[in-house]
C-alpha positions as CSV (number, residue, x, y, z in Angstrom):
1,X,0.0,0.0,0.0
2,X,1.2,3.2,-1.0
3,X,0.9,6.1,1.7
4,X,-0.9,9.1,0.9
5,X,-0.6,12.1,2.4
6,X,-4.3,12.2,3.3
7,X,-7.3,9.5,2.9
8,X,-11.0,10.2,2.5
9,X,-13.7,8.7,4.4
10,X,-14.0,6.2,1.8
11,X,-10.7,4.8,1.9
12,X,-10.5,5.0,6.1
13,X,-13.9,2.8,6.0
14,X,-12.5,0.1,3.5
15,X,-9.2,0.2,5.6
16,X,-10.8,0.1,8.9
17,X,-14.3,-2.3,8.7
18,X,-16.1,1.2,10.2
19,X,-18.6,2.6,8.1
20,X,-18.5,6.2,6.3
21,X,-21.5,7.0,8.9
22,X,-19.6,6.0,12.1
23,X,-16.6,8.2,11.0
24,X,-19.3,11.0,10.9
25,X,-20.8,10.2,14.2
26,X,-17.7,9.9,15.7
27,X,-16.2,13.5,14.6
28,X,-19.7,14.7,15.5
29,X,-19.4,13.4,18.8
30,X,-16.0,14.7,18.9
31,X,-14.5,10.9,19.5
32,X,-12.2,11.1,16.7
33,X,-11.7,14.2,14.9
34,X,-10.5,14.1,10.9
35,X,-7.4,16.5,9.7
36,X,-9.1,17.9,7.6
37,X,-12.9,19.0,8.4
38,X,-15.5,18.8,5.4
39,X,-16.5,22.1,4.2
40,X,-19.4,23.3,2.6
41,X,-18.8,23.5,-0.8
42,X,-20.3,26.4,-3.5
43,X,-23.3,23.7,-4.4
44,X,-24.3,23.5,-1.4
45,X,-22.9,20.0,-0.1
46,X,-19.7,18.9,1.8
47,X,-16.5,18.0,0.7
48,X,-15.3,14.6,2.5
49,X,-13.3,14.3,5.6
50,X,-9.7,13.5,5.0
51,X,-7.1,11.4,7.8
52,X,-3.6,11.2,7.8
53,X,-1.8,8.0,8.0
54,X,-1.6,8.1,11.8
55,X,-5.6,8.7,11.8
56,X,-6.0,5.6,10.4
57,X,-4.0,3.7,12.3
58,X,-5.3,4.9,15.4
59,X,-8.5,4.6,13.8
60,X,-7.7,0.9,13.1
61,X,-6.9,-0.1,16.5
62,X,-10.2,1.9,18.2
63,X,-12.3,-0.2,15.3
64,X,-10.8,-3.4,16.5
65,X,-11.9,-2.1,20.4
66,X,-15.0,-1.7,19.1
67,X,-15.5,-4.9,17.4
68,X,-14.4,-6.3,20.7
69,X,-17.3,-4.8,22.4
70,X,-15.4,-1.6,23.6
71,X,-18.0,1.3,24.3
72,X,-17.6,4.3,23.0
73,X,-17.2,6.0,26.2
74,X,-14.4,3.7,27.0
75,X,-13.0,4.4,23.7
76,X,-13.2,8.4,24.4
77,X,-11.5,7.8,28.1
78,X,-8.5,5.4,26.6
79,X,-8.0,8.6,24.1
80,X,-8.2,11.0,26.9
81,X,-6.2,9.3,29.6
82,X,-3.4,8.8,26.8
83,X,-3.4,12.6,25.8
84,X,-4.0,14.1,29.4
85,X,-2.3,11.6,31.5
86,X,0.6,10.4,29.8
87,X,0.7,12.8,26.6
88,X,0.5,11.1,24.3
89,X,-1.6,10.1,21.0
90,X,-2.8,6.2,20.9
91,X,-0.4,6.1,17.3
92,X,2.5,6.1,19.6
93,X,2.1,3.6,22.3
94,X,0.9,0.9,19.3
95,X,3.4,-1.6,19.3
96,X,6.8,-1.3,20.1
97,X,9.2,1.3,20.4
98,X,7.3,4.4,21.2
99,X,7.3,6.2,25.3
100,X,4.6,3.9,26.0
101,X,3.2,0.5,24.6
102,X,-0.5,-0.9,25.1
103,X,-2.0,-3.9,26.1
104,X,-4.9,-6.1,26.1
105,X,-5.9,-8.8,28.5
106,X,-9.5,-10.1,28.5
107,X,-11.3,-6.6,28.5
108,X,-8.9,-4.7,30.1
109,X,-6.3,-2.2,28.7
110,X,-3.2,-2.2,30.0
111,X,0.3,0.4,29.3
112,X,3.6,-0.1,29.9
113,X,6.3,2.6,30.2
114,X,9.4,2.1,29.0
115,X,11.2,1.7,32.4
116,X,8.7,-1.2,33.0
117,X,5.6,0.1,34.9
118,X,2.3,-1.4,33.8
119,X,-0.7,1.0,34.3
120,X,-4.6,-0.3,33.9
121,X,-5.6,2.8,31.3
122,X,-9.1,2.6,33.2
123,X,-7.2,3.5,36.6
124,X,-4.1,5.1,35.2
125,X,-3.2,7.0,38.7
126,X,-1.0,4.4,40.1
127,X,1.4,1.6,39.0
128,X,-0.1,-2.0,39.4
129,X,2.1,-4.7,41.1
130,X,2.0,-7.8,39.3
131,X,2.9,-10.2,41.9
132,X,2.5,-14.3,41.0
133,X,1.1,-15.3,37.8
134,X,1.2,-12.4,35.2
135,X,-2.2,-11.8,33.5
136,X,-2.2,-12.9,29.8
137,X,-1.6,-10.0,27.8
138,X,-0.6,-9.6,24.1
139,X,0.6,-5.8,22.5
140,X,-2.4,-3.9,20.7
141,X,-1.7,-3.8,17.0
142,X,-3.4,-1.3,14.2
143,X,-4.6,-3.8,11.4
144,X,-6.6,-3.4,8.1
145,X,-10.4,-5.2,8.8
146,X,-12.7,-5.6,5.6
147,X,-16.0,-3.8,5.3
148,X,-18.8,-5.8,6.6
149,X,-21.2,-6.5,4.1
150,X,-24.9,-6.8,5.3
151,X,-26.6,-9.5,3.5
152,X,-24.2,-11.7,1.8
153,X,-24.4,-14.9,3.6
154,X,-24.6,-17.8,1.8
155,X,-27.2,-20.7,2.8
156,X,-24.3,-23.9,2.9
């Protein structure tokens, strides 16, 4: 895939499995704002929203919280405690290699810094002590997701 410097809705719902109608809810709601706002054009009608790389990845990894039965109000706190707690935006603590690295175990989110210290995102105010058997956890990933079709199954 060739990056762009910006992607419209379009292309951000066929990357992500979200629908062109959630991304407008969502900036409406002010969950996940685009880079570039539509404007109203001469005709009367809106030009499209546009994302940068880094929107959709971040938008890839809050559409796979969703799918997992993330609400949106959790999604909006996870983006809030990562910008107000620990600045920073959810590109930079997916996978490896940035100040922070996320986590998911069961329905929890977890962060680890990188001297170590693991932080529940829900209750970021204070380190947690693992002590015994580690909980299972596996790094949160951005990753491309098809558009759902409604209506295609296939009697077998």
């Amino acid at each position: 895939m060739r990056l762009k410097k910006h992607y419209s809705s379009r292309e951000v719902a066929g990357m992500t499995g979200l629908s062109a109608r959630q991304l407008q809810w969502w900036d409406s709601r002010r969950l996940f704002k685009p880079a570039v706002a539509p404007q109203r054009t001469d005709a009367g009608g809106f030009t499209e929203r546009r994302y940068t790389p880094l929107d959709v990845l971040e938008l890839q990894v809050l559409a796979d919280l969703r799918h997992r039965g993330f609400s949106i109000p959790r999604l909006r706190r996870l983006l809030t405690t990562l910008r107000e707690t620990f600045g920073i935006r959810l590109y930079e603590a997916i996978g490896d290699g940035g100040p922070m690295t996320l986590f998911i175990g069961g329905d929890q989110l977890y962060a680890r810094t990188q001297d170590g210290r693991i932080f529940n995102i829900d209750q970021p105010t204070q380190a947690l002590l693992m002590v015994g058997e580690e909980i299972a956890m596996r790094p949160l990933t951005a990753r491309a997701r098809k558009k759902r079709r409604r209506g295609l199954r296939q009697a077998r």
